[in-house]
C-alpha positions in Angstrom: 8.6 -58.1 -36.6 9.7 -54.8 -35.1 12.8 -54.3 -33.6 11.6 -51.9 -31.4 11.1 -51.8 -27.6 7.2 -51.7 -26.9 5.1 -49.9 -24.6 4.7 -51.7 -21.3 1.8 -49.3 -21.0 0.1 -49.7 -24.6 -1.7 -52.8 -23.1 -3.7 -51.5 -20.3 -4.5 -47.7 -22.7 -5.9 -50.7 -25.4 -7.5 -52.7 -22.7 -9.2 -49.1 -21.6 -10.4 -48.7 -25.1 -12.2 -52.0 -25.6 -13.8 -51.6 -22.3 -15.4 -48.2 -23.4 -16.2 -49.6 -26.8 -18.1 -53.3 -26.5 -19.1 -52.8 -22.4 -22.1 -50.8 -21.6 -23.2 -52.1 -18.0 -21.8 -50.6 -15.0 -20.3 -53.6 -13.9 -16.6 -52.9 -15.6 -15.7 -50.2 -13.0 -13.7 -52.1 -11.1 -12.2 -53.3 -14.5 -11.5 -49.9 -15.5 -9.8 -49.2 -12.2 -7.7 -52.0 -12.7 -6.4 -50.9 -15.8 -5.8 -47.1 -14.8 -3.8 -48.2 -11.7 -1.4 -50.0 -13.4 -1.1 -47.0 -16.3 -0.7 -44.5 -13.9 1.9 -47.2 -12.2 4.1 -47.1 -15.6 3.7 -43.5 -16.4 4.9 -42.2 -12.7 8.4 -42.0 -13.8 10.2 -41.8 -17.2 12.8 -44.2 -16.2 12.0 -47.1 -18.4 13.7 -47.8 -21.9 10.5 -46.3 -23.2 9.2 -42.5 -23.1 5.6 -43.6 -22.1 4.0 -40.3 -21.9 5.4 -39.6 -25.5 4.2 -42.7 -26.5 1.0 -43.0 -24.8 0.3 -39.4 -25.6 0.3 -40.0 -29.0 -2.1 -42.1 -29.1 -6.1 -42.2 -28.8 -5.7 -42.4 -25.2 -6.5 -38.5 -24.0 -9.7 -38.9 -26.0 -10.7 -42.7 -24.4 -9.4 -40.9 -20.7 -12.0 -38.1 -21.6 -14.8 -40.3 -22.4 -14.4 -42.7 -20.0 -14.2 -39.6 -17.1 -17.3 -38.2 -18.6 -19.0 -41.6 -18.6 -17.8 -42.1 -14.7 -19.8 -38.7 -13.8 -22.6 -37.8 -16.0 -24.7 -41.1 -15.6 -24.5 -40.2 -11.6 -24.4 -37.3 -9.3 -21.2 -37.2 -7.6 -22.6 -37.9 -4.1 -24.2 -41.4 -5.4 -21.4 -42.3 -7.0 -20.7 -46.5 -6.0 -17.4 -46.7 -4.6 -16.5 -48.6 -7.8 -16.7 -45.5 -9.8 -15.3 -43.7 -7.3 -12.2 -45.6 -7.0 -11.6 -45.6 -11.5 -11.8 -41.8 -11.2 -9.6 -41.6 -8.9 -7.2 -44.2 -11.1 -8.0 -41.9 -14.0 -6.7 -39.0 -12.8 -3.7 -40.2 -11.7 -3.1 -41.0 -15.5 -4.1 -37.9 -16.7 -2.0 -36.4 -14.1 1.1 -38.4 -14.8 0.6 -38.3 -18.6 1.0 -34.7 -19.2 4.1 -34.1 -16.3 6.4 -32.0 -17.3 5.2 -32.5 -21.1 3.8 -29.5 -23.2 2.8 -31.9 -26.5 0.7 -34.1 -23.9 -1.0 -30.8 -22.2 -1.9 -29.7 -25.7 -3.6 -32.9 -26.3 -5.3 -32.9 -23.4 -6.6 -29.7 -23.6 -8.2 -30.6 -27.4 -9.8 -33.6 -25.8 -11.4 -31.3 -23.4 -10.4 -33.1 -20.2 -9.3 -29.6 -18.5 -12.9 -28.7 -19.2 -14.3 -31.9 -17.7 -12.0 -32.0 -14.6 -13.5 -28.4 -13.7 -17.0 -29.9 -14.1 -16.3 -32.9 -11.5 -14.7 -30.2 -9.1 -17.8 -28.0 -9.3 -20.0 -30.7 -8.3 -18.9 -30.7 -5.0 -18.9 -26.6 -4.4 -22.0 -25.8 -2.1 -25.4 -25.1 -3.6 -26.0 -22.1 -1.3 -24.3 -19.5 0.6 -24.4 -21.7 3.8 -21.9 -20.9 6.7 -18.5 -20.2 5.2 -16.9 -21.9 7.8 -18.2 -25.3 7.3 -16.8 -28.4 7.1 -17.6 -30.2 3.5 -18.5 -33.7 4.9 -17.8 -36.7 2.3 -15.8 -39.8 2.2 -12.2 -40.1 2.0 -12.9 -41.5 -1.6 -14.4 -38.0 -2.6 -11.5 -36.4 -0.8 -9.1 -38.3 -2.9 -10.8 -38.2 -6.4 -10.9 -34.3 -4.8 -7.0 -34.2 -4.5 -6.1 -36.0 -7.7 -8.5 -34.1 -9.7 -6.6 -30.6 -9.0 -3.3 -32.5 -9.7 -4.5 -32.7 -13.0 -5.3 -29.2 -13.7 -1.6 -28.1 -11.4 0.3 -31.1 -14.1 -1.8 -29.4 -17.2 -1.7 -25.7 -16.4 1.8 -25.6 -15.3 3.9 -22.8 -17.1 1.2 -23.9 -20.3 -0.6 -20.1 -20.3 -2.9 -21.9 -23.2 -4.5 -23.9 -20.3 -4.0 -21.6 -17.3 -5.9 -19.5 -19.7 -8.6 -21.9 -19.9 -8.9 -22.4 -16.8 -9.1 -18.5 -15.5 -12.2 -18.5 -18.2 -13.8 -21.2 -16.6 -13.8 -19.2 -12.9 -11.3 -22.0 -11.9 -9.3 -20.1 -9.0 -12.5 -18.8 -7.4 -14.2 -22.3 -7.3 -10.9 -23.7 -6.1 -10.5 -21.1 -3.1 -14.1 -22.0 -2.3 -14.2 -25.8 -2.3 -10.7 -25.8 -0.5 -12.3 -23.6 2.2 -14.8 -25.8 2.8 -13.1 -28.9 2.5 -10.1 -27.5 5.3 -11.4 -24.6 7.1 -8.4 -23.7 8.7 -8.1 -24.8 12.8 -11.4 -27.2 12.3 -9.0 -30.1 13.5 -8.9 -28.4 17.1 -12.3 -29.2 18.2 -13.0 -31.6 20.8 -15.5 -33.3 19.0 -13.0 -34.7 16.3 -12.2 -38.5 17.4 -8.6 -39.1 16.5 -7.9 -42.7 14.8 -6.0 -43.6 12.0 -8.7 -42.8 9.9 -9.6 -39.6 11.0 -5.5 -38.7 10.6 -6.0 -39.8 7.6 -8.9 -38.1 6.3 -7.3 -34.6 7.6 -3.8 -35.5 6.1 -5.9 -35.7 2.6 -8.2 -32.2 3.4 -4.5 -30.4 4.1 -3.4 -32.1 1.1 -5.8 -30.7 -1.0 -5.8 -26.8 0.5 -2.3 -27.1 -0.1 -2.4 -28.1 -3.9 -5.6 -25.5 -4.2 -3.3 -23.0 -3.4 -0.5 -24.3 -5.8 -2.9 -24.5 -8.5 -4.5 -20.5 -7.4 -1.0 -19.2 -7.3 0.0 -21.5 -10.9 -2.7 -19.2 -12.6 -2.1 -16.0 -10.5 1.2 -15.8 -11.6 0.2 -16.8 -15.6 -2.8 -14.0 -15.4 -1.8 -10.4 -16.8 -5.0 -8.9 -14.2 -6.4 -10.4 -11.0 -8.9 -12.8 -11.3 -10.6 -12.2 -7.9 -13.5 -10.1 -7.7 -15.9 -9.1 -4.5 -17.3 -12.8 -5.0 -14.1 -14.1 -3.1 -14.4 -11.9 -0.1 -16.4 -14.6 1.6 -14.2 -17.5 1.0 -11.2 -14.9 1.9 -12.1 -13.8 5.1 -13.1 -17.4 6.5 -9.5 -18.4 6.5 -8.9 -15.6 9.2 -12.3 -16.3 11.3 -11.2 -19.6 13.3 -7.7 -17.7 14.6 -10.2 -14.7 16.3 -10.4 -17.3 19.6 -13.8 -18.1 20.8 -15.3 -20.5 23.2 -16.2 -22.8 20.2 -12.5 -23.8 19.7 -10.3 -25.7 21.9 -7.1 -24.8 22.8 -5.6 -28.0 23.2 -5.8 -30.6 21.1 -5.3 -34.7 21.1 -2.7 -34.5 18.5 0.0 -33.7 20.4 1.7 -36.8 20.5 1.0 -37.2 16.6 4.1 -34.5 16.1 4.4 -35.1 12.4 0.5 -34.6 11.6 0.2 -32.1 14.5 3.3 -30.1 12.4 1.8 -30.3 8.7 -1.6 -29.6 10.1 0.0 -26.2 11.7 1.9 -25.5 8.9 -1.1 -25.4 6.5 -3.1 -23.4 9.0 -0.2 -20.6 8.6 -0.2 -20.7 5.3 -3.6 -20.0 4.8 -3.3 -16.8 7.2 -0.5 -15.8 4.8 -2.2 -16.5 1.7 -5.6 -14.6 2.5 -4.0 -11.9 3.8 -1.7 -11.2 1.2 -4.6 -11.6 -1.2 -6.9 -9.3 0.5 -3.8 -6.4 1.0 -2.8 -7.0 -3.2 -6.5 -7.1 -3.8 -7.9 -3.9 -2.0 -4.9 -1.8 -3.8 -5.4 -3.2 -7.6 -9.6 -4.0 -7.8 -11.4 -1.3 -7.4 -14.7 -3.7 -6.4 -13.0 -5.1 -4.2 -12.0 -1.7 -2.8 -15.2 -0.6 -2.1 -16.8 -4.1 -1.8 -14.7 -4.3 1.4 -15.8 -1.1 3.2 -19.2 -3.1 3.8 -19.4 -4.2 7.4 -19.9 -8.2 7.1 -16.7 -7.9 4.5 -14.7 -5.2 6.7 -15.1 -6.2 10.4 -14.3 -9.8 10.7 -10.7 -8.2 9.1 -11.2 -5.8 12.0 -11.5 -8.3 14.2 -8.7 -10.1 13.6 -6.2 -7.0 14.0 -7.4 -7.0 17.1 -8.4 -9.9 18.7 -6.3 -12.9 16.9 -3.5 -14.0 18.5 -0.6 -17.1 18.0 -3.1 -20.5 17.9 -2.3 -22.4 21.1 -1.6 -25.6 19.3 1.4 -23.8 18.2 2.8 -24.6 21.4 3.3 -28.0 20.4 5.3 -27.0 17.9 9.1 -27.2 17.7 10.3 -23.3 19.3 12.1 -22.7 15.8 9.0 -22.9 13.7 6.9 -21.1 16.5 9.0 -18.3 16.3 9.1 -18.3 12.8 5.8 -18.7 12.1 4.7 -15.8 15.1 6.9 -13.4 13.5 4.9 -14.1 9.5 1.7 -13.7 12.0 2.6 -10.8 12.7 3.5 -9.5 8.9 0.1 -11.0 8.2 -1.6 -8.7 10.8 0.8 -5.6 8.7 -1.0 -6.4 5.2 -4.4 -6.6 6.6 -3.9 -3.2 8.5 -2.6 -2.3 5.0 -5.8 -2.8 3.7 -7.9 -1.7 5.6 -6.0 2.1 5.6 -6.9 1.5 1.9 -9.9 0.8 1.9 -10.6 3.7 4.6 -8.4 6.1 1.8 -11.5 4.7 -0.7 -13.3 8.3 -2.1 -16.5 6.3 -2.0 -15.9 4.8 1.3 -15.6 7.5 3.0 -19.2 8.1 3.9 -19.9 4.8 4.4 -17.3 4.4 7.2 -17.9 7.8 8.6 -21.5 8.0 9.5 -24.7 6.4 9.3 -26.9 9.1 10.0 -27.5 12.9 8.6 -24.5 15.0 8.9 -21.1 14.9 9.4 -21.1 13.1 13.1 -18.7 10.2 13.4 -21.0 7.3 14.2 -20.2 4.4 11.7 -19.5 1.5 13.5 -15.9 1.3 11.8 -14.7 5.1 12.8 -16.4 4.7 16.6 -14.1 1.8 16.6 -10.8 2.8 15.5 -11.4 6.4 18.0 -11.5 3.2 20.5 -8.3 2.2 20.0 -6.7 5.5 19.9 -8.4 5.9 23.5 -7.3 2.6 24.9 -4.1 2.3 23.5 -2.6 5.9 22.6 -0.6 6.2 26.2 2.5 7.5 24.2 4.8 5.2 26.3 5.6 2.3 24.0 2.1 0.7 23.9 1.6 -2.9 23.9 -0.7 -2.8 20.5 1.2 -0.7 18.1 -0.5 -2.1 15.5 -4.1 -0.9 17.0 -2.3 2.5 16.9 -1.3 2.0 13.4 -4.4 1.4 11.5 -6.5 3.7 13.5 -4.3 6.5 13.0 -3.7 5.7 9.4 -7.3 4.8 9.0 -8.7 8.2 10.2 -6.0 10.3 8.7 -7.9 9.1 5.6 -11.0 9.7 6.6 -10.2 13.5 7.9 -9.4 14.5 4.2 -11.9 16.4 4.1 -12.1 20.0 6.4 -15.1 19.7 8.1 -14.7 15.9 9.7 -10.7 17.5 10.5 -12.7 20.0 12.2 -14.8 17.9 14.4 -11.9 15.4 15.2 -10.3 18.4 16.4 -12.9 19.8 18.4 -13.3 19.0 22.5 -15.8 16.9 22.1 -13.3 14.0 20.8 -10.1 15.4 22.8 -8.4 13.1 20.3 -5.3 15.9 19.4 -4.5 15.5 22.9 -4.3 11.9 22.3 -2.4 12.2 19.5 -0.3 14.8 21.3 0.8 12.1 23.5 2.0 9.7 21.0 4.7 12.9 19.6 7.1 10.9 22.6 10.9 9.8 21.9 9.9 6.4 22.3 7.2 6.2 20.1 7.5 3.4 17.4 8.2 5.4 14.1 5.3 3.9 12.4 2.6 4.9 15.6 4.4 8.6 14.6 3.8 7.6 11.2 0.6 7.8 11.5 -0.3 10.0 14.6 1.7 13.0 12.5 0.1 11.9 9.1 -3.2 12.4 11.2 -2.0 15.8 12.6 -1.2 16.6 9.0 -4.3 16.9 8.3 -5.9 18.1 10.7 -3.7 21.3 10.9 -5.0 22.1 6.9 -8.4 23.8 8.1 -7.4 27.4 9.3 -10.1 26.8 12.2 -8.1 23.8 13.5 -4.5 25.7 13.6 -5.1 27.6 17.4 -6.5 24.7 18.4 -3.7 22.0 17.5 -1.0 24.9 18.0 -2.5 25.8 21.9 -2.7 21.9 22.2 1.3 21.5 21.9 1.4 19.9 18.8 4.8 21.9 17.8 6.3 21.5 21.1 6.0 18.3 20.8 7.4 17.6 17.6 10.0 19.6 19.0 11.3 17.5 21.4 10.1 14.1 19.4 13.1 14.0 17.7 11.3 13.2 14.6 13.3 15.7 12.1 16.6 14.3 13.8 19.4 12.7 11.9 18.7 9.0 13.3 15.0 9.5 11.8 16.4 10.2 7.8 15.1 7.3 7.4 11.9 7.5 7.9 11.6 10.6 5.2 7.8 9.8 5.1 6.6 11.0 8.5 9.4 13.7 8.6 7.8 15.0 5.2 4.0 14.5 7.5 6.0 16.7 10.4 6.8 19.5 7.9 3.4 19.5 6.5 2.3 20.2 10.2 4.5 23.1 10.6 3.5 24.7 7.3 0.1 24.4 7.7 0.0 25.5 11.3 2.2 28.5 10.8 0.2 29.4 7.5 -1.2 33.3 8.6 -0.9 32.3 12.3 1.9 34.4 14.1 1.6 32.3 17.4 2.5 29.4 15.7 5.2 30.7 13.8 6.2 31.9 17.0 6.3 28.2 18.3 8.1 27.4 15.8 11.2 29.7 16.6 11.2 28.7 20.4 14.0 27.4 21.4 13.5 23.1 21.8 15.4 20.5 22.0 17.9 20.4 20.6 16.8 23.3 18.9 13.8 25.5 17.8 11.0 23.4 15.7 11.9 25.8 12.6 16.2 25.2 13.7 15.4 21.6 13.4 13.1 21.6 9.8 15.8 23.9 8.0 18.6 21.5 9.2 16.8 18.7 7.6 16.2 20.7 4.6 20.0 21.4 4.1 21.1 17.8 4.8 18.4 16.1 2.8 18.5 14.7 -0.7 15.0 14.1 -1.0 13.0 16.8 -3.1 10.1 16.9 -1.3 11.9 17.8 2.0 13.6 20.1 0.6 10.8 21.8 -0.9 8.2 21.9 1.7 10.9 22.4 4.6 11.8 25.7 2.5 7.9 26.6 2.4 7.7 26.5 6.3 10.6 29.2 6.4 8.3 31.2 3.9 5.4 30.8 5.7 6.9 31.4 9.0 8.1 35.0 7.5 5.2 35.4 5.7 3.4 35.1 9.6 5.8 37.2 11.6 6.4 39.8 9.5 3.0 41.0 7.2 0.5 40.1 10.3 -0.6 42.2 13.3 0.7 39.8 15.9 -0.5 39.8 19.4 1.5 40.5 22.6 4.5 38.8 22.7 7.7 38.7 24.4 10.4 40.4 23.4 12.4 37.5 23.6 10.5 35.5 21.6 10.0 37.9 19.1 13.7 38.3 18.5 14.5 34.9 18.4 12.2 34.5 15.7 13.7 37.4 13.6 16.9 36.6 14.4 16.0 32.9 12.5 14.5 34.3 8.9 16.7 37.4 9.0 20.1 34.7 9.4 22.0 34.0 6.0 21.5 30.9 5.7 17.6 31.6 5.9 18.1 33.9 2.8 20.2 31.5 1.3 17.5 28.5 1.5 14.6 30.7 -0.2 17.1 32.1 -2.8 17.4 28.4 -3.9 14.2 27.6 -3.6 13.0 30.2 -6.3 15.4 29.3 -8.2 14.2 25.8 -8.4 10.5 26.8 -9.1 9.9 28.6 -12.6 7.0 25.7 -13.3 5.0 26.4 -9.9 4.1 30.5 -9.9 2.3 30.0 -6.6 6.0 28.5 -5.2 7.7 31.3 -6.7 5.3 34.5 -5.2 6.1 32.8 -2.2 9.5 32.9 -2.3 10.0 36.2 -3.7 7.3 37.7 -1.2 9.8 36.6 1.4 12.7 37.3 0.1 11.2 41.2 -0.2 10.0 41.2 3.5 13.2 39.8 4.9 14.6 42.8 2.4 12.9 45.4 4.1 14.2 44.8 7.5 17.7 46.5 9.1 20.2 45.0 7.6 18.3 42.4 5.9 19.1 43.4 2.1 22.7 42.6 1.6 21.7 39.3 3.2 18.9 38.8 0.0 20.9 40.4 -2.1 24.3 37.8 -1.6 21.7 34.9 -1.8 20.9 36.2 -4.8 23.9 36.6 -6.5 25.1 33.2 -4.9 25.5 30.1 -7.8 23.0 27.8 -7.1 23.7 24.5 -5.0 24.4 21.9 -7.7 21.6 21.0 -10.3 18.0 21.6 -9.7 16.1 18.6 -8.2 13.5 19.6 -6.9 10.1 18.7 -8.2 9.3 22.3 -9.1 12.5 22.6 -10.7 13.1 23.0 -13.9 15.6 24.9 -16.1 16.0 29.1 -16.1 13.8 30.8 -18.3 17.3 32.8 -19.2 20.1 31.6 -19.1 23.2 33.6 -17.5 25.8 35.5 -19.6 28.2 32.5 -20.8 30.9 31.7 -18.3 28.8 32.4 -15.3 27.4 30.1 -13.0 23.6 30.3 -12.7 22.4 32.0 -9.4 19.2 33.0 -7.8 18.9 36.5 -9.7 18.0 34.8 -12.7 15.1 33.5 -11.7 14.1 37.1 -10.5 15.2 38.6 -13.9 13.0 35.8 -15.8 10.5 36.4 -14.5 10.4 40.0 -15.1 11.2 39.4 -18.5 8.1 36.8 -18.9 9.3 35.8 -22.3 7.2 32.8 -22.2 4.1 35.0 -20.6 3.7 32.1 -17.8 3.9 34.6 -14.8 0.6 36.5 -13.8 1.3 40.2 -13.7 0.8 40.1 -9.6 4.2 37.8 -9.3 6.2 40.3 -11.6 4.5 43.0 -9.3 6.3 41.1 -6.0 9.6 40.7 -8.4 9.5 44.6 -9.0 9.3 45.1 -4.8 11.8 42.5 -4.3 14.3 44.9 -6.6 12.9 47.9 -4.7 13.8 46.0 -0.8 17.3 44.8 -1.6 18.1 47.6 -4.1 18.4 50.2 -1.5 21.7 49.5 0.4 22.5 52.6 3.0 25.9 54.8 2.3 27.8 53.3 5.3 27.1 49.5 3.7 30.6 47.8 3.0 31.9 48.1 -0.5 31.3 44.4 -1.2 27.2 45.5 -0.9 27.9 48.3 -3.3 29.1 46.3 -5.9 26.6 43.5 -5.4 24.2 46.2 -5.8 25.9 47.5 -9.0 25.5 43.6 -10.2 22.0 44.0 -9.2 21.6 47.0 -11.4 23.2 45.5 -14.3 20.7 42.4 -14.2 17.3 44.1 -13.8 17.8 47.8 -15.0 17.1 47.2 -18.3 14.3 44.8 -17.9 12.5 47.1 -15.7 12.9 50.1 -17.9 11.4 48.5 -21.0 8.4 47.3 -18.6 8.4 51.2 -17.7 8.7 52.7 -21.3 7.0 50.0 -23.7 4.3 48.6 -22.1 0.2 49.9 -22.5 -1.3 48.9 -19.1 -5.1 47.8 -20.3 -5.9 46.9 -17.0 -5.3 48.0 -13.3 -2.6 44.7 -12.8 -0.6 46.1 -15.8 -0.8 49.7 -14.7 0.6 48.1 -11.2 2.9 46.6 -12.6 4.8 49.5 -14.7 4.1 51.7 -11.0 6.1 48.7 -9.4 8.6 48.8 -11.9 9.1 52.3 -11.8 9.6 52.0 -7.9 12.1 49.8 -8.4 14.2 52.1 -11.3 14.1 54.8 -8.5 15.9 52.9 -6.1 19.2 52.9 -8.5 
């Protein structure tokens, strides 16, 4: 005789066996039941002097489980089931649940006896036949609900951390059957309704329906996190956006409810309620940035406007008052996150390319009438005061929403127009006390609607840069938030593009400063590329305005402000480094050394170019047109500025188009000619001059063949520019 301890458990997996092999009636259920319940009772805990599961596992007992589960179902539809067979599935998968715990040999086994496979097939019995009301209740017995519950312990026990059988189970459309039967078996705030009769039962039953939404959402998250790509597609929209339908308050929900001296059920029952708001909104925000289907499944109105509706219309369930004040708090403030990611995606879908008809218009034409835009244009009406609104959020995903939307010129142009008044809505909203994400998106809005040349008198008459003068949004405090100060900046170069009034608004005096005072400020103090960039390109296109265009009647005062701005030092000093910084962007570059040359040209203005020139360069490079000089200096010597202009007149690389050597030659020619009475510091900067682009500029003269009209330019340009020396 062996020595060996036996397996308390062998007996009832043997007992199982010779049920399944001599008894074919139906009468051993209750048998079989037996059995299981005291298995699953030996293999809940691995505290005996035997490993069980090991033991068990090991032997033919995956394969009787498998048949015997198969038996239990196939003979008989789930829903005529005897509460016999009902109650040895249930005991059957609370061995197969406790069998492979926390053991991988046990999950392996199982998965070659196909009971994963077989669990999956009892779950799908119960999904709906048809696409019925999403927000139905499954009605069934708490025996269903139970086998229900155990059965997705099985497959959390089996797939968990075991990719081979989350694997499995992803192939078999697992997570999307799950999220569907769980929404129908606990539509979220059901257990409000007056109609429910609270006895022990019924606490009972709802206990086991949160039970299982909970451990759906286990199991859903269990493979999410095993799955290299989402497993959702457009097909889980429906089951989705249910969650959030019972929280948009109607007359068909109570807000009391007869629970609220059950505290404990009351509490669990709220708690799953708030997790489901979490876990569908986080889904549908992850889901409309990484599936494209989804993306564009979403901008459909039966998808789009129940998520609509909830932005605006859901509020904090009332049964929540019921709730200890710590866990309502919490729980408002995740609410209100929740309410952040579905804004989130909706803004995405609204940025959708193939969207952007759908939620635009409906009819021929470019007129606004969709049903989403009309909407969001609502909010902006109703809620765009500019004093510290009530429903930022609203303000939020409108704005956001239709910045998207206006990408292209001619909707910008008739948002803009009078017949929508909406810039001086948006106008409004450029107020100190504006929450910096309603700026966010008001200036990200304004961004774009400033890029059509049409839209620029109308935005700049409108007050648009006075007010983001006196916002304070390019302010210190605001560093933060470099996103909508990058918007802001992209609002003054756009407006101030070829429009002298503009520019002009830029230069009047604000607070605490001009508009363009304010921008270069940031530019200096900023780390961020970007800013520094497109904060330099305003300067440019500021100069650019004031000083090639006819302007119209202005005052003197405002005029001379504005000079006395691009013709300062520093001003010369920001473009200098801004062209050094730009040899892989031409267009950046012409820009640059186009206002370098006019600011050249004026009294007084070339020894200003000229020292920016010859200045080192601030630090490394960083910005993203930066890259390193085409030629480097003389060894010893600091790169500056200059080299950048000598480079490109060199074009060693032939990258520069002969029109930006052209504006190099004129730039020579404006800063080259420094009068007799200049101080003898600006002589010898212009001897330095000299020395760096004389030789250059003769070899363009003497060597090249002009074999088109740009090339003969070019060696007339360069020959202006030798005469100055």
């Amino acid at each position: 005789m062996s020595s060996a301890v036996e397996s308390e458990g062998q007996q009832y997996a043997d007992h199982l066996q010779h049920i399944l092999k001599t008894n074919h009636s139906d009468d051993f259920w209750p048998e079989i039941e037996s059995n299981a319940q005291k298995l699953g009772d030996v293999l809940r805990t691995r505290s005996g002097p035997v490993d069980e599961r090991t033991v068990l596992g090991g032997t033919s007992l995956p394969e009787t489980i498998a048949a015997l589960l198969k038996k239990a179902y196939h003979e008989s539809t789930l829903p005529d089931l005897t509460d016999e067979r009902l109650a040895a599935l249930f005991q059957l998968f609370r061995v197969t649940a406790n069998l492979c715990m926390d053991h991988d040999a046990n999950r392996t086994r199982f998965l070659d006896a196909d009971i994963p496979q077989t669990v999956v097939s009892i779950l799908t019995q119960y999904l709906p036949q048809s696409s019925e009301d999403h927000n139905a209740l499954l009605a069934t017995s708490i025996s269903h609900l139970r086998v229900i519950r155990t059965a997705l312990a099985v497959l959390i026990n089996a797939s968990y951390e075991t990719k081979s059988i989350g694997d499995t189970l992803i192939s078999l459309g697992v997570p999307l059957k799950v999220l569907e039967l769980s929404s129908k078996v606990y539509p979220p705030r059901y257990w409000t309704r007056d109609n429910l009769a609270w006895t022990p039962e019924t606490i009972e039953e709802w206990t086991t329906r949160l039970g299982i939404s909970n451990w759906s959402w286990k199991l859903i998250t269990e493979l999410r996190d095993q799955a290299s790509t989402p497993f959702f597609t457009e097909s889980a929209l429906p089951s989705l956006i249910s969650l959030l339908q019972p929280f948009v308050l109607d007359a068909t929900v109570s807000t009391s409810t007869p629970l609220r001296e059950a505290e404990d059920t009351l509490q669990s029952l709220a708690e799953t309620d708030a997790d489901l708001i979490e876990e569908a909104s986080t889904l549908l925000e992850t889901l409309s940035l990484d599936v494209d289907s989804i993306r564009t499944s979403l901008a459909d109105r039966a998808s789009l406007e129940p998520i609509v509706d909830f932005i605006e219309k859901a509020h904090y369930p009332s049964e929540w008052e019921f709730t200890s004040s710590e866990w309502q708090k919490a729980h408002e403030k995740t609410f209100d996150l929740c309410k952040g990611a579905l804004i989130k995606a909706v803004v995405t879908v609204a940025g959708e390319d193939q969207n952007m008809d759908t939620l635009w218009q409906t009819s021929e034409g470019e007129t606004p009438d969709a049903w989403f835009v009309q909407r969001i244009l609502q909010w902006i009406t109703a809620h765009g005061s500019g004093k510290g609104s009530a429903r930022d959020d609203l303000l939020i995903c409108a704005t956001l929403s239709l910045g998207n939307l206006a990408r292209r010129d001619k909707r910008a142009s008739l948002l803009a127009g009078p017949s929508f008044g909406l810039v001086d809505k948006l106008v409004k909203l450029l107020d100190p006390s504006t929450d910096i994400k309603v700026l966010n998106g008001a200036v990200g809005l304004l961004k774009n609607l400033s890029q059509p040349a049409t839209n620029r008198d109308i935005l700049g008459q409108a007050g648009v840069i006075e007010a983001l003068t006196n916002s304070g949004v390019w302010a210190d405090r605001n560093d933060m938030a470099e996103l909508v100060q990058g918007f802001a900046i992209g609002v003054a170069k756009h407006l101030s593009n070829a429009n002298s009034a503009n520019s002009l608004r830029l230069c009047k005096e604000g607070s605490p400063a001009s508009a363009l005072d304010q921008i270069l400020a940031l530019t200096r103090r900023s780390d961020s590329v970007s800013i520094k960039s497109e904060g330099t390109r305003v300067l440019v296109n500021v100069t650019k305005s004031l000083l090639m265009t006819n302007r119209p009647n202005t005052k003197d005062g405002d005029e001379s402000e504005a000079v006395k701005i691009i013709s300062d030092p520093a001003s010369a000093q920001l473009l200098a480094q801004f062209i050094a910084r730009s040899r892989k962007f031409p267009i950046l570059l012409n820009e640059g050394v186009i206002a370098l040359t006019l600011i050249g040209a004026r009294a007084g203005g070339a020894s200003n170019v000229l020292e920016s020139l010859l200045s080192p360069l601030d630090g490394e490079p960083t910005n993203p047109y930066a890259s390193p000089l085409v030629e480097q200096p003389p060894t010893g010597l600091p790169p500056k500025p200059l080299d950048m202009v000598v480079a490109i007149l060199r074009n060693n690389d032939n990258r520069f188009s002969p029109e930006l050597r052209i504006n190099a030659c004129s730039l020579v020619t404006s800063i080259g000619r420094i009068p007799p009475a200049s101080s003898e510091e600006s002589h010898l900067d212009r001897e330095r001059l000299k020395d760096a682009t004389y030789a250059v500029l003769k070899r363009i003269v003497e060597e090249s063949v002009p074999s088109n009209s740009s090339e003969t330019a070019l060696r007339d340009a360069a020959r202006r520019a030798l005469g100055v020396f």
